[in-house]
C-alpha positions in Angstrom: 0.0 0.0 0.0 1.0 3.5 -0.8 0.3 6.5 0.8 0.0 8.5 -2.7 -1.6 6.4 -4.3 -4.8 6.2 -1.2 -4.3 10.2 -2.1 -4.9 9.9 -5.3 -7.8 7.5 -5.1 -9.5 9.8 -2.5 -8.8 12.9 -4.8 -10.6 10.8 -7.4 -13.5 9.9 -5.9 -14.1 13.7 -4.7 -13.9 15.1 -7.6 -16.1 13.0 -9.0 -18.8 14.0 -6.5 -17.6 17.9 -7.1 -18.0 17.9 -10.4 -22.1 17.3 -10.5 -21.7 14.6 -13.3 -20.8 11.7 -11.4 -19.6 9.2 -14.3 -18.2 7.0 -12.0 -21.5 5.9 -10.7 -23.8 6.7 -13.7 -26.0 9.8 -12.4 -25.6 13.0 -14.3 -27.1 15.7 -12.6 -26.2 16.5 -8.9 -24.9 19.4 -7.0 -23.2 18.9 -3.6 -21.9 23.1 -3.2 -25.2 24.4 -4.3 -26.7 22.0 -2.1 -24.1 23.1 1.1 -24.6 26.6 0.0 -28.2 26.5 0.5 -27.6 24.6 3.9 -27.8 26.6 7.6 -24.3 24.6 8.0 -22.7 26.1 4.9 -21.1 22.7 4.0 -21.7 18.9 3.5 -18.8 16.5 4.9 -19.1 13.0 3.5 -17.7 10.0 4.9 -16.7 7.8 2.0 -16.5 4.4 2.9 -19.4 4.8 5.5 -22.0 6.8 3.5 -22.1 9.2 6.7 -22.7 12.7 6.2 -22.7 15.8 8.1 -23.4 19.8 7.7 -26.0 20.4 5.7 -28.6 17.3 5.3 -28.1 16.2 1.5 -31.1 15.7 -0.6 -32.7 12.2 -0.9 -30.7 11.7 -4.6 -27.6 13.3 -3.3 -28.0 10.7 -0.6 -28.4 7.8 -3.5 -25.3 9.1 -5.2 -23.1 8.8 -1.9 -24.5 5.2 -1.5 -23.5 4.4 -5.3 -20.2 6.3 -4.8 -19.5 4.0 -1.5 -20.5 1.0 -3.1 -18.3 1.9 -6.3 -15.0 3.0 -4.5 -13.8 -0.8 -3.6 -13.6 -1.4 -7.5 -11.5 2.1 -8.0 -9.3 1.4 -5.5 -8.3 -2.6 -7.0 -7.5 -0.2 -10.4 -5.2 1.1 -8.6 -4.0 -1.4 -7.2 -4.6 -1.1 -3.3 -7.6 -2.1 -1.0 -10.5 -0.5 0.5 -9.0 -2.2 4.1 -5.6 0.0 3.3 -8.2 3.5 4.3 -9.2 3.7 8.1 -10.8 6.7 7.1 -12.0 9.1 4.0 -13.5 12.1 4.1 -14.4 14.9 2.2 -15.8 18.6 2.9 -17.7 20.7 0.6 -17.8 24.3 1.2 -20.7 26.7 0.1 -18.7 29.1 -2.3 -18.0 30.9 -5.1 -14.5 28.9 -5.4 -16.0 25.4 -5.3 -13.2 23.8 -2.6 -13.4 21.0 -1.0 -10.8 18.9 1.6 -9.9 15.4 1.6 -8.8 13.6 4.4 -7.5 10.2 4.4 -5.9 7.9 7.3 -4.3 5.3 6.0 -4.2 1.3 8.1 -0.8 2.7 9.6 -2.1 5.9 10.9 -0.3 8.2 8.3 -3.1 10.9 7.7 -3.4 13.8 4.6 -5.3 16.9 4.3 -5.4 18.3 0.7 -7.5 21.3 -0.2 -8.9 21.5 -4.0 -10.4 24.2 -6.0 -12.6 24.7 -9.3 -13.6 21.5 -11.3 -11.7 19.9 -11.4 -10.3 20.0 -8.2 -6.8 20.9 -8.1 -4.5 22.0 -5.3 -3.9 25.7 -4.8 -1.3 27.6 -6.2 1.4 30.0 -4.6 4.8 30.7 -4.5 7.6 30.1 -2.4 10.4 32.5 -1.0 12.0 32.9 -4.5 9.0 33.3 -6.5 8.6 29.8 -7.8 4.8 28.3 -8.0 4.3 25.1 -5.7 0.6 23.4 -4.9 -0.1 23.8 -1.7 -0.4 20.3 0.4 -2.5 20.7 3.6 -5.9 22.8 4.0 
């Protein structure tokens, strides 16, 4: 198991929600910020390999897609060639916002943990730049 590579499959799978299309489980037409926008919380957290949510209370067929995304994820990670066992935890919060971000949060079996922030569709780390004016992605949220 690699740590990059539970990254990756976490970034994946969050995006996938972000983006409202939702390909990877065959629904077209959903919208997790607008929904968080329109929530007294502000955002929707989702638990990945539970189904759990919590913020803002998602819509029944938001709800649906999380199910089908939960049920789909053990197939995307054997692509990539690690296990659903190798996460102890994946979650994702989408913020209400003009910038579209969301975090991802992964522990892996060994207790290593990430934090990556993503913004725009597709998600992709902010930029900035270091002390000699180079850009860099930014890692943690």
């Amino acid at each position: 198991m690699k740590h990059r590579v539970l990254t990756s499959v976490a970034h994946n799978v969050a995006d996938s929600l972000a983006s409202g299309i939702g390909m990877m489980i065959g629904i077209y037409e959903m919208d997790v910020f607008g929904e968080a926008a329109r929530s007294r919380e502000g955002f929707i957290e989702v638990d990945f390999l539970t189904g759990r949510t919590a913020g803002g209370k998602p819509s029944r067929k938001l709800e649906r897609a999380i199910e089908l995304y939960v049920k789909a994820l053990p197939q995307l990670c054997e692509r990539q060639g690690v296990s659903i066992s190798d996460f102890r935890s994946l979650t994702v919060r989408y913020d209400r916002g003009s910038a579209r971000s969301f975090v991802v949060q992964i522990e892996d079996r060994r207790g290593k943990v990430s934090r990556d922030r993503y913004v725009g569709a597709p998600g992709a780390r902010p930029k900035t730049l270091d002390p000699l004016g180079r850009i860099r992605r930014t890692r943690s949220a």
